[in-house]
Backbone and ligand atoms as CSV (ligand in chain L), in Angstrom:
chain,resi,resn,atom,element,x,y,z
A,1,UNK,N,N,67.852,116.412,92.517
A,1,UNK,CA,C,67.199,116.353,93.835
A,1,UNK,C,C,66.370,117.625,94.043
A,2,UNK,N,N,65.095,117.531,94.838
A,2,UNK,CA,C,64.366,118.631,94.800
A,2,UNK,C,C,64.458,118.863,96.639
A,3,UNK,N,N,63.876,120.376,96.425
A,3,UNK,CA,C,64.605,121.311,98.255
A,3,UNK,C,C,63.742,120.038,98.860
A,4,UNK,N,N,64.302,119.574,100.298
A,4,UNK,CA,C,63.308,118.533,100.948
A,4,UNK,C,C,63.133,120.003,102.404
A,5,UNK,N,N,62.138,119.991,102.576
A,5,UNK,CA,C,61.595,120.796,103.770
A,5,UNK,C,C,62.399,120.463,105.061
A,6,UNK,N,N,62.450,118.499,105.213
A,6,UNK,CA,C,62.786,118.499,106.027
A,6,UNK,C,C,64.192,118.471,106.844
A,7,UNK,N,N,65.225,118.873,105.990
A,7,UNK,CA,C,66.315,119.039,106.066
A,7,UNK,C,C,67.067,120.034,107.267
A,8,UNK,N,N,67.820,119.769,107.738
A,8,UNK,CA,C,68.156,119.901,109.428
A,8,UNK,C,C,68.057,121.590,109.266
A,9,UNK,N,N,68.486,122.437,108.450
A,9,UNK,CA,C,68.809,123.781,108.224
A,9,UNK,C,C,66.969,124.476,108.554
A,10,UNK,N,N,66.320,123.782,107.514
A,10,UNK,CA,C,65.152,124.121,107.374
A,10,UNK,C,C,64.473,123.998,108.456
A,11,UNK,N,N,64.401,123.154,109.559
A,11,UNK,CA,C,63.888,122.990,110.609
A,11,UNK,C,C,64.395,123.712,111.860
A,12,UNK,N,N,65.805,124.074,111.981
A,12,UNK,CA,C,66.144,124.785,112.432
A,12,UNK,C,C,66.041,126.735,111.993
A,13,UNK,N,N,65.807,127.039,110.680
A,13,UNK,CA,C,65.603,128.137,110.306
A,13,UNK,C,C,63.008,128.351,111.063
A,14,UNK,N,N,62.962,127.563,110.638
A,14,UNK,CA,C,61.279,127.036,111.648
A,14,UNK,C,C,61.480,127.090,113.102
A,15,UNK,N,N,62.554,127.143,113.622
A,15,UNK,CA,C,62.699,127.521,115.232
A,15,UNK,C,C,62.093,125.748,115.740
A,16,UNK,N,N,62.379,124.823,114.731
A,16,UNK,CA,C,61.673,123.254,115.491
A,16,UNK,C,C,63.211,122.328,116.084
A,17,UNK,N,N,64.282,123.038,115.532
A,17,UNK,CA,C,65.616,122.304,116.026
A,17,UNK,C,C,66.427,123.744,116.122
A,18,UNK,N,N,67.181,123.329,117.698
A,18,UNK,CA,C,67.885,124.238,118.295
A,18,UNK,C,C,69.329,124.942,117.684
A,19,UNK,N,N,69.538,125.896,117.566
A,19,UNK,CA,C,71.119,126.536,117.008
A,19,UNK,C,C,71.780,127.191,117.846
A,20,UNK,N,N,72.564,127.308,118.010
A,20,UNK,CA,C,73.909,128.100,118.391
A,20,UNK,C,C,73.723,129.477,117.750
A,21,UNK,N,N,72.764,130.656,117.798
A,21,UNK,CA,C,72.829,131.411,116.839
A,21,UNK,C,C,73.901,132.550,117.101
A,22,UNK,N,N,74.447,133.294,116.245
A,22,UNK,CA,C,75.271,134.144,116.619
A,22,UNK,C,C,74.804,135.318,115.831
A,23,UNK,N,N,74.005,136.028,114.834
A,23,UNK,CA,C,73.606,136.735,113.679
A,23,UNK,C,C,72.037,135.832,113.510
A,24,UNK,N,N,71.260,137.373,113.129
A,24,UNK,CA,C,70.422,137.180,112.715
A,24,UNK,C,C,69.510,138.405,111.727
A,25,UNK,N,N,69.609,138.355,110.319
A,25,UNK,CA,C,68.206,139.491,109.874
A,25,UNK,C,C,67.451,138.785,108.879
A,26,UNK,N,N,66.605,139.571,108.027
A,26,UNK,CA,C,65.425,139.571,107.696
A,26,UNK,C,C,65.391,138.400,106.025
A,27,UNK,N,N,67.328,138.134,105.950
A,27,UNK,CA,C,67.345,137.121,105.160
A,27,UNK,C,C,68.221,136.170,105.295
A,28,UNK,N,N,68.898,136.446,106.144
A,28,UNK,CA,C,69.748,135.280,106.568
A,28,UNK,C,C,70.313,134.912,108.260
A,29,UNK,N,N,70.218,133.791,108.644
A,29,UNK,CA,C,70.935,133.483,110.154
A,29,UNK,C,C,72.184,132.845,109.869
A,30,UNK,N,N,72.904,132.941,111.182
A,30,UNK,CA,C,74.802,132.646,110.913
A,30,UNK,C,C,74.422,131.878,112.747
A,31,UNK,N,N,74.399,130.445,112.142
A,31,UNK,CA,C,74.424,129.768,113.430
A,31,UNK,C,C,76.186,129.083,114.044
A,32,UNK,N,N,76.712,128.383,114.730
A,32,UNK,CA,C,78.142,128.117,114.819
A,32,UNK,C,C,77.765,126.295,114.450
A,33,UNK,N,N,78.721,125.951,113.436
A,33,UNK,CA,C,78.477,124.494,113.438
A,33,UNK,C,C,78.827,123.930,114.226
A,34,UNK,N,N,78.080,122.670,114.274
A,34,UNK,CA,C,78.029,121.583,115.486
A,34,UNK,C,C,79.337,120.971,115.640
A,35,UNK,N,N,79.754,120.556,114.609
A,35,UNK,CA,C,80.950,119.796,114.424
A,35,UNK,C,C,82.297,120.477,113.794
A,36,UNK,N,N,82.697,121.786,114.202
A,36,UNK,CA,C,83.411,122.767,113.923
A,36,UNK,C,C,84.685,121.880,113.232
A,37,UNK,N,N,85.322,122.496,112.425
A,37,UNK,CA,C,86.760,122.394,111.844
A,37,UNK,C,C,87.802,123.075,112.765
A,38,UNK,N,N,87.392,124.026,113.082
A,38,UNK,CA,C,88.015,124.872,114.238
A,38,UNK,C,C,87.044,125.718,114.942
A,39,UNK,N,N,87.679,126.244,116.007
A,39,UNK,CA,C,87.094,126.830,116.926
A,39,UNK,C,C,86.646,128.172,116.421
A,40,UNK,N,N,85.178,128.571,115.943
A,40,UNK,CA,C,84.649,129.605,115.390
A,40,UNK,C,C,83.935,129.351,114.269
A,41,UNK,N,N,83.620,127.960,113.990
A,41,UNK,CA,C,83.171,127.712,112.853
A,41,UNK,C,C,81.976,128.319,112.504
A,42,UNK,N,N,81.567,129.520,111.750
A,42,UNK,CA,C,80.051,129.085,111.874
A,42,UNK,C,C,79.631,129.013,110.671
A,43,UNK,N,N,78.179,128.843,109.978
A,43,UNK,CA,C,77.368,128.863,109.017
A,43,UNK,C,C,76.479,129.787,108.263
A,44,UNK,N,N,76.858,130.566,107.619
A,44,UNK,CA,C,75.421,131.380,106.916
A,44,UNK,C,C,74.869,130.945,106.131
A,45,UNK,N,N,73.510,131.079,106.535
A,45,UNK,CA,C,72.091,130.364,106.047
A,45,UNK,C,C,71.034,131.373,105.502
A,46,UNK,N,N,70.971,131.349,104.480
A,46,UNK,CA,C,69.782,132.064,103.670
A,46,UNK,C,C,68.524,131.829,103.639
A,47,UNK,N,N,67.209,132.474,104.504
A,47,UNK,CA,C,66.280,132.201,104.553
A,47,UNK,C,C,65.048,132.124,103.421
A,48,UNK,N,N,65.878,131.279,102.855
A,48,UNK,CA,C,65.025,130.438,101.497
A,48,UNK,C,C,65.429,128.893,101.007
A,49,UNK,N,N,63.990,128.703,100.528
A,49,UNK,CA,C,64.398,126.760,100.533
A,49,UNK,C,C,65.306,126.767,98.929
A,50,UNK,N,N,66.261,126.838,99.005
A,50,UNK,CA,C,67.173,126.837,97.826
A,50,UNK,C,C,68.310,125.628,98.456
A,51,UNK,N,N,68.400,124.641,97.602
A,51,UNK,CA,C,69.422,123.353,97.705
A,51,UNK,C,C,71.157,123.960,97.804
A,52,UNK,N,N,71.092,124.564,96.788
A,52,UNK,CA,C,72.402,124.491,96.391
A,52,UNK,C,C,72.624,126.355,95.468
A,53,UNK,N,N,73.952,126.431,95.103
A,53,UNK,CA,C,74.387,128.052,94.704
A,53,UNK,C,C,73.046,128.031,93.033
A,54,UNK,N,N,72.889,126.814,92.359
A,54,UNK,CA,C,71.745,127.006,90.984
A,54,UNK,C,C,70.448,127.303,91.631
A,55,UNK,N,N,69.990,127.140,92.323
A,55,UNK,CA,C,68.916,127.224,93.018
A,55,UNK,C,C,68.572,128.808,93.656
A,56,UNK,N,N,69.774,128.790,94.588
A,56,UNK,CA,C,69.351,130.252,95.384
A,56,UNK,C,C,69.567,131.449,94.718
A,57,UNK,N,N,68.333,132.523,94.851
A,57,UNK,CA,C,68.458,133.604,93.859
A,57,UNK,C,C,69.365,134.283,94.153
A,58,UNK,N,N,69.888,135.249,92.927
A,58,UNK,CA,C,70.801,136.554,93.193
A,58,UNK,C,C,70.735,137.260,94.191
A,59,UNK,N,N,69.881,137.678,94.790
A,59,UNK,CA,C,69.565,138.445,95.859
A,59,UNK,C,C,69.793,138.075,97.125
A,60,UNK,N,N,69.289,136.534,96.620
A,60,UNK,CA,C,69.604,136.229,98.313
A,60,UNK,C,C,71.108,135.862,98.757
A,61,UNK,N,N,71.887,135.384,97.628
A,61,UNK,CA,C,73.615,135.277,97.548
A,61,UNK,C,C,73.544,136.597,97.821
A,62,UNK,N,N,73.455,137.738,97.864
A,62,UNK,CA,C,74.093,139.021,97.665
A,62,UNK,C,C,74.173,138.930,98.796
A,63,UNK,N,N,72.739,138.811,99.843
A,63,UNK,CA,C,72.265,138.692,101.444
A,63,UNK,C,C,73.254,138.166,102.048
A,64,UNK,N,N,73.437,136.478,101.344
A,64,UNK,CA,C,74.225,135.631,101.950
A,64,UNK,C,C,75.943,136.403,102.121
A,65,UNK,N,N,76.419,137.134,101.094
A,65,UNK,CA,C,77.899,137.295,100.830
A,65,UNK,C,C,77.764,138.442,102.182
A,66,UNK,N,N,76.724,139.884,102.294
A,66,UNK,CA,C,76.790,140.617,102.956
A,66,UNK,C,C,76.750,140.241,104.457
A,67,UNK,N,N,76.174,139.334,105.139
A,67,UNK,CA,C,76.319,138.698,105.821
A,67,UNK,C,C,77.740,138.272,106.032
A,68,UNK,N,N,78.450,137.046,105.493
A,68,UNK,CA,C,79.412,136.717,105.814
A,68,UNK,C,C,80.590,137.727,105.586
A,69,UNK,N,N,80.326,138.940,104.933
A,69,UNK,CA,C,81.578,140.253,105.144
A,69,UNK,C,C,81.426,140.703,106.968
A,70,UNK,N,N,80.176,140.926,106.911
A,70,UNK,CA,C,80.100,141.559,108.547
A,70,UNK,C,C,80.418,140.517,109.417
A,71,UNK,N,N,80.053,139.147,109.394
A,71,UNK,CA,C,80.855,138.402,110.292
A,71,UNK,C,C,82.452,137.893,110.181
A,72,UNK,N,N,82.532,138.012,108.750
A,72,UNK,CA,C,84.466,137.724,108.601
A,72,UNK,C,C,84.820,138.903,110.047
A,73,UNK,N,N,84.166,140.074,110.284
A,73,UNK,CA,C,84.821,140.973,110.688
A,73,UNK,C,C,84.958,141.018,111.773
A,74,UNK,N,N,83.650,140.706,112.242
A,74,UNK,CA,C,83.341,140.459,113.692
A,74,UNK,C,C,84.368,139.224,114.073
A,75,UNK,N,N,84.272,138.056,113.349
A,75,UNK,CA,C,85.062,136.968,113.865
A,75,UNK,C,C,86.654,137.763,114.012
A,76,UNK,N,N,86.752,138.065,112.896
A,76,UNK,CA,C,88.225,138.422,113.112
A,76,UNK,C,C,88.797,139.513,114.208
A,77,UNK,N,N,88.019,140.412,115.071
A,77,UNK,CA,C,88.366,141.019,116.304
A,77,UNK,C,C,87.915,139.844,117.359
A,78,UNK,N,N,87.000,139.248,117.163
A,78,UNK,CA,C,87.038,138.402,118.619
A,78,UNK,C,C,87.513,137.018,118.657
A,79,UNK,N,N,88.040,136.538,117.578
A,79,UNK,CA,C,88.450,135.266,117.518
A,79,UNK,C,C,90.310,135.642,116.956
A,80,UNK,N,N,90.459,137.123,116.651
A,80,UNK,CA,C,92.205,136.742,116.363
A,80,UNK,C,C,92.434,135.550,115.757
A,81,UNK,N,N,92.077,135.424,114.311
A,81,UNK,CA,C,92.573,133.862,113.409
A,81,UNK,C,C,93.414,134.803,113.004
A,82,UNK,N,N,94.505,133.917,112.254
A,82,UNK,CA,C,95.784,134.335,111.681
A,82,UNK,C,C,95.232,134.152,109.977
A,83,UNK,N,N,94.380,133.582,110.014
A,83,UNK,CA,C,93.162,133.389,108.854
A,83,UNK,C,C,92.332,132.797,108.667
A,84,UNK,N,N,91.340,133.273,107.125
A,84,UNK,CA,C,89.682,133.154,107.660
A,84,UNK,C,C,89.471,132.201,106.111
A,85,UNK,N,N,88.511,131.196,106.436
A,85,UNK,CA,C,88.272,130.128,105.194
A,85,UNK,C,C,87.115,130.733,104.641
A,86,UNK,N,N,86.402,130.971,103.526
A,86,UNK,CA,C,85.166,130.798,103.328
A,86,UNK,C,C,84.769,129.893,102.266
A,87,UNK,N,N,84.187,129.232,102.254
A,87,UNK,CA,C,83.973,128.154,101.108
A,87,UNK,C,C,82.247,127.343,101.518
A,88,UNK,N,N,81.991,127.001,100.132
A,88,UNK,CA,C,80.483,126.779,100.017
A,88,UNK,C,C,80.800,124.989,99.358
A,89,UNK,N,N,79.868,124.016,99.425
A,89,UNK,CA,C,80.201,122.819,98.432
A,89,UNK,C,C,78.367,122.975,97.801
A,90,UNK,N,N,78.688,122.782,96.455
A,90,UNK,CA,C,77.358,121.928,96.260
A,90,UNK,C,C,77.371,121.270,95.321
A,91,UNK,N,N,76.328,119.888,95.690
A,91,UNK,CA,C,76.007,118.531,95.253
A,91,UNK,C,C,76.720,117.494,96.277
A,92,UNK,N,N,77.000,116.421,96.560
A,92,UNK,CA,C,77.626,115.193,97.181
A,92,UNK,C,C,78.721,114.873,96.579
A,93,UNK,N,N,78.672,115.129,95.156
A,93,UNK,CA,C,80.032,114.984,94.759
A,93,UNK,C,C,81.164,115.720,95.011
A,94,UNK,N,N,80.345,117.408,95.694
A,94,UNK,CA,C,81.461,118.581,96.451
A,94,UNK,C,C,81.822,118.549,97.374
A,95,UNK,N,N,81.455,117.738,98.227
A,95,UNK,CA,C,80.858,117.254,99.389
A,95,UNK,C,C,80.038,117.821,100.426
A,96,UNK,N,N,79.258,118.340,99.704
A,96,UNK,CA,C,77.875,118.461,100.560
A,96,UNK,C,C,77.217,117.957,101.137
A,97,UNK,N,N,76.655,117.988,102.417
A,97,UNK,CA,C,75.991,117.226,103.339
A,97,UNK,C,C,74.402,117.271,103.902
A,98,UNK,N,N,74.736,118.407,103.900
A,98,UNK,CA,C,72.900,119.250,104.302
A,98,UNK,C,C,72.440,120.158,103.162
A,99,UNK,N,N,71.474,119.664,102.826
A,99,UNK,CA,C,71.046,120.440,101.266
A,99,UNK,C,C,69.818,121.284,101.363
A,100,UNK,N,N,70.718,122.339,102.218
A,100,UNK,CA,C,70.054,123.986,102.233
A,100,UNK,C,C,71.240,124.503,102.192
A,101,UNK,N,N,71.107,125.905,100.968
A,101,UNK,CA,C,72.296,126.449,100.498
A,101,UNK,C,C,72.935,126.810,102.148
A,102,UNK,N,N,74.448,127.169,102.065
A,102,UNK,CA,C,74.980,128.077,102.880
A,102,UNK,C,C,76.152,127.674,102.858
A,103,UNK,N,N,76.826,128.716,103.715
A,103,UNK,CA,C,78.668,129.218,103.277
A,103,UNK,C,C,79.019,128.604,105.089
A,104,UNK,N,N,80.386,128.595,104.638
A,104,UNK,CA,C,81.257,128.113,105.895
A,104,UNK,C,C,82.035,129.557,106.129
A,105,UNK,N,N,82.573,129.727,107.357
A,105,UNK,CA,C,83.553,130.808,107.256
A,105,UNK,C,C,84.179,129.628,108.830
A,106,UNK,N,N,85.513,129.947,108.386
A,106,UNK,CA,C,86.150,128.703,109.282
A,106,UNK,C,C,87.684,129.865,109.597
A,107,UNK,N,N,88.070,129.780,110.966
A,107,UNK,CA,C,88.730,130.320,111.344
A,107,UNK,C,C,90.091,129.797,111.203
A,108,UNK,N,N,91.284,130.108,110.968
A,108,UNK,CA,C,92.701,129.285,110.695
A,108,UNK,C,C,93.607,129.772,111.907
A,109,UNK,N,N,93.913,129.035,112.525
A,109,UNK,CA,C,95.229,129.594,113.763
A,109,UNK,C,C,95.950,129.322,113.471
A,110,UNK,N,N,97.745,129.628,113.280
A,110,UNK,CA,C,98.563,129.628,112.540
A,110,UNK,C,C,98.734,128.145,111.958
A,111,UNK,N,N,98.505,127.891,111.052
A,111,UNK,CA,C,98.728,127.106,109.680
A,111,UNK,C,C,97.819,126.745,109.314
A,112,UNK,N,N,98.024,126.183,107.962
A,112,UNK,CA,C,96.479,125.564,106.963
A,112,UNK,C,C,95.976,124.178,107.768
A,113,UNK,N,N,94.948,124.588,107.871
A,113,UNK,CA,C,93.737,123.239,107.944
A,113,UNK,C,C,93.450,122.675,105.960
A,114,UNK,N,N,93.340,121.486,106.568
A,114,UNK,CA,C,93.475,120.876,105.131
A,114,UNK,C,C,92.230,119.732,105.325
A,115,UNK,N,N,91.178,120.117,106.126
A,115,UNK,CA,C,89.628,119.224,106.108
A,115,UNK,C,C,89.022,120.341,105.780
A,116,UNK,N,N,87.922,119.470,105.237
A,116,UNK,CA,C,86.366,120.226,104.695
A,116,UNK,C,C,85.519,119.976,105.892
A,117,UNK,N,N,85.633,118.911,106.403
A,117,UNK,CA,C,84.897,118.857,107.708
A,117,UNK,C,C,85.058,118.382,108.794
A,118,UNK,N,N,84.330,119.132,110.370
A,118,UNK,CA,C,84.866,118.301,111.154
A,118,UNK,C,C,84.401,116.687,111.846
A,119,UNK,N,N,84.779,116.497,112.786
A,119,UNK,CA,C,84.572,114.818,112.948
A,119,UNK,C,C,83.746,114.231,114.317
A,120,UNK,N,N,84.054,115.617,115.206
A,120,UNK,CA,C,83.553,115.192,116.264
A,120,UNK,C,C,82.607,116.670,116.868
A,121,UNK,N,N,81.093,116.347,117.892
A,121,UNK,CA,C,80.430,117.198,118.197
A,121,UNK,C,C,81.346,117.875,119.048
A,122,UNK,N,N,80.946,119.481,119.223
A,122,UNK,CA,C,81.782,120.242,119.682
A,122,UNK,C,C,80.606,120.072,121.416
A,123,UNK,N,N,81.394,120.535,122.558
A,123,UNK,CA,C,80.591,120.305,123.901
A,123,UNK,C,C,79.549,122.265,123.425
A,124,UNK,N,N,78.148,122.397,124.040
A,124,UNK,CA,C,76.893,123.062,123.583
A,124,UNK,C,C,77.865,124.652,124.209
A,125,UNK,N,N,78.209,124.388,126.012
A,125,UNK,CA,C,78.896,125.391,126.233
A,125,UNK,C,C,79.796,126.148,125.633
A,126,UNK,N,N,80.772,125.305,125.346
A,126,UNK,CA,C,81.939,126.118,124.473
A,126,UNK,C,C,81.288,126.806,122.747
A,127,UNK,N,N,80.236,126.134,122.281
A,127,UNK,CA,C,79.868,126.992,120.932
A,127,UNK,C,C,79.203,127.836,121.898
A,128,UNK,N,N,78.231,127.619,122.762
A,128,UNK,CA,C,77.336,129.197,122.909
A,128,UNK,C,C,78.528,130.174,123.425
A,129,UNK,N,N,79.993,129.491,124.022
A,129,UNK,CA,C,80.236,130.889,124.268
A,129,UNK,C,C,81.138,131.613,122.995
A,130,UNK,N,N,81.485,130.661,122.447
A,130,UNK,CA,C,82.182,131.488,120.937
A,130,UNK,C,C,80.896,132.559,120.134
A,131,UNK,N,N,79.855,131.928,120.033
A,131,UNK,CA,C,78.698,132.389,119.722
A,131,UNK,C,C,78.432,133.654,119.841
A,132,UNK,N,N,78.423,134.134,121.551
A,132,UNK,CA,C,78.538,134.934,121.825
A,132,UNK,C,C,79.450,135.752,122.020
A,133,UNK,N,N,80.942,135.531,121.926
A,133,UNK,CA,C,81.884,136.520,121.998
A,133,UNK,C,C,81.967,136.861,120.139
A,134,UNK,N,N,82.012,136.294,119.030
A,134,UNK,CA,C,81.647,136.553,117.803
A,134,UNK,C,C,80.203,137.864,117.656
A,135,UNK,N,N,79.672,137.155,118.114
A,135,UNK,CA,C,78.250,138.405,118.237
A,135,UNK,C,C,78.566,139.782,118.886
A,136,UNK,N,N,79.190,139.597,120.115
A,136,UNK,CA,C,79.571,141.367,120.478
A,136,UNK,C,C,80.435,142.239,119.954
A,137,UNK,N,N,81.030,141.623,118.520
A,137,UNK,CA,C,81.550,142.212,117.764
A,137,UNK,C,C,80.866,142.866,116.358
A,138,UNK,N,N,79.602,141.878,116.433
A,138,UNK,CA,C,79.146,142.482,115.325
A,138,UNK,C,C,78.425,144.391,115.120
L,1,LIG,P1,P,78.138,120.797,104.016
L,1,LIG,O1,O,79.001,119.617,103.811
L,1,LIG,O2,O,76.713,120.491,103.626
L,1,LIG,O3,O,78.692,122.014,103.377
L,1,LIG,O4,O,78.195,121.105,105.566
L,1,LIG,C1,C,77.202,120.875,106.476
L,1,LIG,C2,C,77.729,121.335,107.819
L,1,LIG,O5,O,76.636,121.348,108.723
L,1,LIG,C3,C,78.796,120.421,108.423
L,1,LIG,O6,O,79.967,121.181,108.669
L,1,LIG,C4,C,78.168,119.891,109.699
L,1,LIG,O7,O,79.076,119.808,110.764
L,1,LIG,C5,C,77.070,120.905,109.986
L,1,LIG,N1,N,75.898,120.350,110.635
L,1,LIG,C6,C,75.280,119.163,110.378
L,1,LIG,N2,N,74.194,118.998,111.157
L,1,LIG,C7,C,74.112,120.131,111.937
L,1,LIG,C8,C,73.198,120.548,112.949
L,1,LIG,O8,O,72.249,119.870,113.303
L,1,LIG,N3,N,73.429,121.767,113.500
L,1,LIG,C9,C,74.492,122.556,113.153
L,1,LIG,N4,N,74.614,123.727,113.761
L,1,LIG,N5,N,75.373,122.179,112.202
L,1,LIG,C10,C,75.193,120.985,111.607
C-alpha cells in the first residue's frame, strides 16, 4: 500500500480535521484519541507521510520516541496511572487502522487492559479536558 494523503492523521496534521491536541513541535503532534482505551489515551504523530515503522525515517522515530518520553511523563504526574502502555501496530494484519505512522501511549489504572482498541467515541469535553490537564505538565 502506498502513503494515501487522505488519511484522517494527514488531514488532521493540514489543520482540515479537528484534534484534541495536547503537544506540539517542529516534528511531531500528540493529539488524545477519539475512541480512548482508557482515560488519557493519546497519539504521537510524526509530521511525515510515512505508513508504517518501514517507511518512517530514523530521525523522525527518534522525534517520535522523544516525544512520547516527555509525555509518558507528563501523563504520569497528571493522570496518576498505576501504568503506562506504549505500543505501535503496523499493517492490518497488526491491527492497524489509520495508515499514518504513530505510537499509542495508553494509561493503565490498577490492572491490565487486555484491548488494542477502544469501541466507543469518547464525549469532545472530557478529552479536551484530559488534554489539557496532560499538557500543564509538560
Ligand atoms: P491503529 O489501529 O491504526 O494503531 O489506531 C488508530 C487509532 O486512531 C485508534 O485508536 C482510533 O481510535 C484512533 N482514531 C481513529 N480516527 C480518529 C480521529 O478521527 N481522530 C482521533 N483523534 N483519533 C482517531
Amino acid at each position: 500500500m502506498s502513503y494515501d494523503n487522505e488519511n484522517i492523521f494527514a488531514k488532521i496534521l493540514r489543520g482540515e480535521m479537528p484534534c484534541h491536541k495536547v503537544y506540539e513541535n517542529e516534528s511531531t503532534i500528540v493529539f488524545m484519541d477519539i475512541m480512548p482505551v482508557s482515560d488519557g489515551h493519546v497519539l504521537v504523530v510524526p509530521k511525515s507521510p510515512a505508513e508504517n515503522i518501514f517507511d518512517l525515517s530514523e530521525e523522525y522515530l527518534k522525534e517520535v520516541i522523544k516525544t512520547t518520553k516527555l509525555l509518558s511523563h507528563a501523563m504520569k504526574k497528571a493522570l496518576r496511572p498505576s501504568g503506562l502502555i506504549v505500543k505501535q501496530f503496523n499493517g492490518p494484519d497488526a491491527g492497524q487502522t489509520v495508515f499514518h505512522y504513530h505510537m499509542h501511549i495508553i494509561p493503565v489504572y490498577n490492572g491490565a487492559l487486555n484491548t488494542n482498541h477502544g469501541y466507543e467515541m469518547e464525549k469532545p469535553e472530557k478529552l479536551e479536558s484530559i488534554a489539557q490537564k496532560i499538557a500543564a505538565e509538560i
